[in-house]
C-alpha positions as CSV (number, residue, x, y, z in Angstrom):
1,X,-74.2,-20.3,15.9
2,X,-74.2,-17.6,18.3
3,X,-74.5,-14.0,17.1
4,X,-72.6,-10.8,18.3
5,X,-74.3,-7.3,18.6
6,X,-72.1,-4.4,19.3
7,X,-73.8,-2.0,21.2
8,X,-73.5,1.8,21.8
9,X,-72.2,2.6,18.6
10,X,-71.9,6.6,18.7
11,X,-69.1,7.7,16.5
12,X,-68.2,7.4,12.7
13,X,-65.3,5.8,13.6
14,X,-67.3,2.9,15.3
15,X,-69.1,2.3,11.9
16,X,-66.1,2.1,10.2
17,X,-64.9,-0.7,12.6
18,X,-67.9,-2.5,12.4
19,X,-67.9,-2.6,8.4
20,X,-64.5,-4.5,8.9
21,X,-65.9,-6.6,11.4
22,X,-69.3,-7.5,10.4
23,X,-71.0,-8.4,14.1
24,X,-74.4,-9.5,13.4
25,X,-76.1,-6.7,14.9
26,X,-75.1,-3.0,16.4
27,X,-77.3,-1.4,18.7
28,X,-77.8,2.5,19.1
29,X,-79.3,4.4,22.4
30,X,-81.4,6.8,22.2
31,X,-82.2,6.9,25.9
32,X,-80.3,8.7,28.8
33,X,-76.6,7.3,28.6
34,X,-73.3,8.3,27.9
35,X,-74.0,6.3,25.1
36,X,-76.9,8.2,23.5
37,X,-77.4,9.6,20.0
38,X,-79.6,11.8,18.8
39,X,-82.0,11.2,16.3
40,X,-79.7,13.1,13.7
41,X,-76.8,11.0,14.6
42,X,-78.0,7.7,14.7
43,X,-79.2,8.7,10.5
44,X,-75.7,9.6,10.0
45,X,-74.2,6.7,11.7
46,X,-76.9,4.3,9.6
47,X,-76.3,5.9,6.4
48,X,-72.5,4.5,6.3
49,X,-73.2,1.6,7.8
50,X,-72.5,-2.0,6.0
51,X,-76.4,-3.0,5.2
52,X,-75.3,-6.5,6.3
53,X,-75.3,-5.4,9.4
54,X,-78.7,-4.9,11.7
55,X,-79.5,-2.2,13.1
56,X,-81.1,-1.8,16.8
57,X,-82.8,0.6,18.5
58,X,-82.7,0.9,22.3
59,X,-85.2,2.9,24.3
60,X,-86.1,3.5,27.5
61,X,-90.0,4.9,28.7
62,X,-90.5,6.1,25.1
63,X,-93.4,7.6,23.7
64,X,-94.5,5.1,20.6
65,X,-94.8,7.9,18.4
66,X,-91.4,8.8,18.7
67,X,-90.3,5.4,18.7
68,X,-92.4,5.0,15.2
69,X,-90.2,7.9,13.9
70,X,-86.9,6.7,14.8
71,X,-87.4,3.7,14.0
72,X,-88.9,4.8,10.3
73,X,-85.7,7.5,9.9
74,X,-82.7,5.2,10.9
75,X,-84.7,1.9,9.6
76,X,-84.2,0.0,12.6
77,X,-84.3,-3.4,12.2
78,X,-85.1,-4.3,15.9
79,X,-86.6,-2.5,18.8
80,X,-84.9,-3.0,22.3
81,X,-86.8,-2.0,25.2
82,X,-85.1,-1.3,28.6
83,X,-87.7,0.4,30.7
84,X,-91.0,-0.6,32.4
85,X,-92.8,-1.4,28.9
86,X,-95.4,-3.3,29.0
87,X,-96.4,-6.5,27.4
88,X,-99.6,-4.6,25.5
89,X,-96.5,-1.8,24.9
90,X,-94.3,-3.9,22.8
91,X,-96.9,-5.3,21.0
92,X,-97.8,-2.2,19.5
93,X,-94.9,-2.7,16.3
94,X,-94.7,-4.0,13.7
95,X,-91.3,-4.8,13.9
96,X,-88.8,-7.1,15.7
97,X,-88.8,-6.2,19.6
98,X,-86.7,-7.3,22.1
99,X,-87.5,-7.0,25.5
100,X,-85.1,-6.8,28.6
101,X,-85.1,-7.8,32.1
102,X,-82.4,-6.6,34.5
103,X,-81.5,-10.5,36.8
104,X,-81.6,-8.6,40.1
105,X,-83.0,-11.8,42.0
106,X,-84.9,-14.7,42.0
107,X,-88.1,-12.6,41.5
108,X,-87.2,-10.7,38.6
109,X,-87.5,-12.7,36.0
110,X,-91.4,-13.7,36.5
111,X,-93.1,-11.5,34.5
112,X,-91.0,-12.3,31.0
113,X,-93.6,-15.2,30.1
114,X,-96.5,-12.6,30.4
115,X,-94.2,-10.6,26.9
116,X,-94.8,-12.1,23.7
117,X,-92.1,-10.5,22.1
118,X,-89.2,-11.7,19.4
119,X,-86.0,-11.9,21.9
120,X,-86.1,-11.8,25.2
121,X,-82.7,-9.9,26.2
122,X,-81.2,-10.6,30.0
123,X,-79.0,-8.0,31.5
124,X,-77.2,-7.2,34.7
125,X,-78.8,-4.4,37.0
126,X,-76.6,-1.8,36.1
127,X,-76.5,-1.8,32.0
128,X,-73.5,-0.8,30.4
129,X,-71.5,-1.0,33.6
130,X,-69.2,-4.2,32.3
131,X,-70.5,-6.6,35.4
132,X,-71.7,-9.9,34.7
133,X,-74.5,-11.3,36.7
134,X,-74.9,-15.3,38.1
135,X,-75.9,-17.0,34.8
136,X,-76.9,-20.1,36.9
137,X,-80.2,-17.9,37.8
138,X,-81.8,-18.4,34.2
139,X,-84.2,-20.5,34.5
140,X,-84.3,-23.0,31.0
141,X,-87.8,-21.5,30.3
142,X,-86.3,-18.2,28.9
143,X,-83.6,-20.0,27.0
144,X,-85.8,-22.0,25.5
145,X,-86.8,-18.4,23.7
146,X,-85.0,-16.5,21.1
147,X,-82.5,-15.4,23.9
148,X,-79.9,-12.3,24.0
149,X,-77.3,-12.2,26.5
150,X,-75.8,-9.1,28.2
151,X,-74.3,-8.1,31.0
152,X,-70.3,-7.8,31.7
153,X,-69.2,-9.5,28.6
154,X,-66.0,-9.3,26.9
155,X,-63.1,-11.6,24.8
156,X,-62.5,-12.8,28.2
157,X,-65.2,-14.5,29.0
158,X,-67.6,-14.5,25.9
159,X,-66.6,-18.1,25.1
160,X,-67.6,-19.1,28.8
161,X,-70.6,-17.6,28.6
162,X,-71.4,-19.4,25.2
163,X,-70.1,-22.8,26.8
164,X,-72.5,-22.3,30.0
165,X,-75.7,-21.0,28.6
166,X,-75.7,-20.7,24.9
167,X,-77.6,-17.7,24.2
168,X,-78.5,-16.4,20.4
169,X,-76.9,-13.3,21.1
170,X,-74.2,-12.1,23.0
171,X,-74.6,-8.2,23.7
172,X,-71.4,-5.9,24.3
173,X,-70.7,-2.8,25.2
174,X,-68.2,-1.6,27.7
175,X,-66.1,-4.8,27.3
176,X,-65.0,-4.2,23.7
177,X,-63.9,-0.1,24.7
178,X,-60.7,1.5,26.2
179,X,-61.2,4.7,27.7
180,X,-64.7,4.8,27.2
181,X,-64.8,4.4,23.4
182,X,-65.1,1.5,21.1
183,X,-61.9,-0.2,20.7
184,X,-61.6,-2.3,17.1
185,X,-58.9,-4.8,18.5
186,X,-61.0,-5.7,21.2
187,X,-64.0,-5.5,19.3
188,X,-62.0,-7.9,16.8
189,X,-61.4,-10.3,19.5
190,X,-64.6,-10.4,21.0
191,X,-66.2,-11.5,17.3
192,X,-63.3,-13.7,16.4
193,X,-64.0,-15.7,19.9
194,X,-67.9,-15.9,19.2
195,X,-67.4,-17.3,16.2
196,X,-64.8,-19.4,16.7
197,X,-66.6,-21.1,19.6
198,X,-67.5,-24.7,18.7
């Protein structure tokens, strides 16, 4: 079955949806966005937090160190990696790490055989901007992998997504918020049509 992973989470309110609805994993930014949390918030945030739920870390360029620390105060459960991180990079954890690759064109997916890393997450080239990209452009290597899905998604077009390429994960953001904030009906919606998918 495929999972769901909220991403973006920033508020208490968020947690409090999400302990409702029980995705499989929520993701929190600690990079550059209008997304971000600071360390100190993301502990907050964790603290309430349903321990059914897994927690994800998503960084950009970081230094490992700091990395290490966040990871070791919230007790991330995975490590996402949007920069330019390289393969030696994410193999420097211990933990879960999932690696993404923004499908710009047929070149830029080359390198992700070169990662040996735990999910292998494929994203549109501007993240967190709600477009989809042209899922016919994966080639079956990478889903042969554990495989996370981003990218435009939302309780529109989740199930098609599922139907077309079925990935492990399916990685939302913008699509389940209204006004720029996380939205629990549509965040409702979007789970209920994951896991309703046969």
């Amino acid at each position: 079955m495929t999972k769901v992973k909220i991403c973006g989470l920033s508020r208490l309110q968020d947690i409090y949806y999400v302990n409702q609805l029980m995705p499989d994993y929520v993701g929190f930014i600690f990079a550059a966005s209008k997304r971000q949390v600071s360390i100190e918030q993301a502990e907050e945030l964790c603290f309430y937090l349903h321990p059914g739920v897994r927690k994800v870390g998503v960084f950009v360029n970081s230094e490992q160190d700091q990395v290490q620390e966040i990871a070791a105060g919230c007790s991330l459960d995975v490590l996402q990696f949007h920069g330019n991180e390289s393969p030696q990079y994410c193999m420097g954890f211990k933990m879960p790490v999932w690696k993404v690759f923004s499908v710009l064109g047929p070149d830029s997916l080359r390198t992700v055989s070169s990662y040996q890393v735990d999910g292998v997450l494929l994203d549109s080239a501007t993240p967190g901007a709600g477009r989809t990209f042209d899922w016919s452009r994966i080639p079956a290597t990478v889903m042969s992998a554990s495989f996370v899905l981003a990218g435009g998604l939302n309780p529109e077009n989740v199930s098609e997504a599922i139907a077309t390429i079925n990935p492990d994960v399916v990685d939302v953001s913008s699509g389940v918020e209204t006004q720029g904030v996380k939205d629990f009906w549509k965040m409702k919606e979007f789970i209920e049509k994951v896991r309703s998918y046969t």
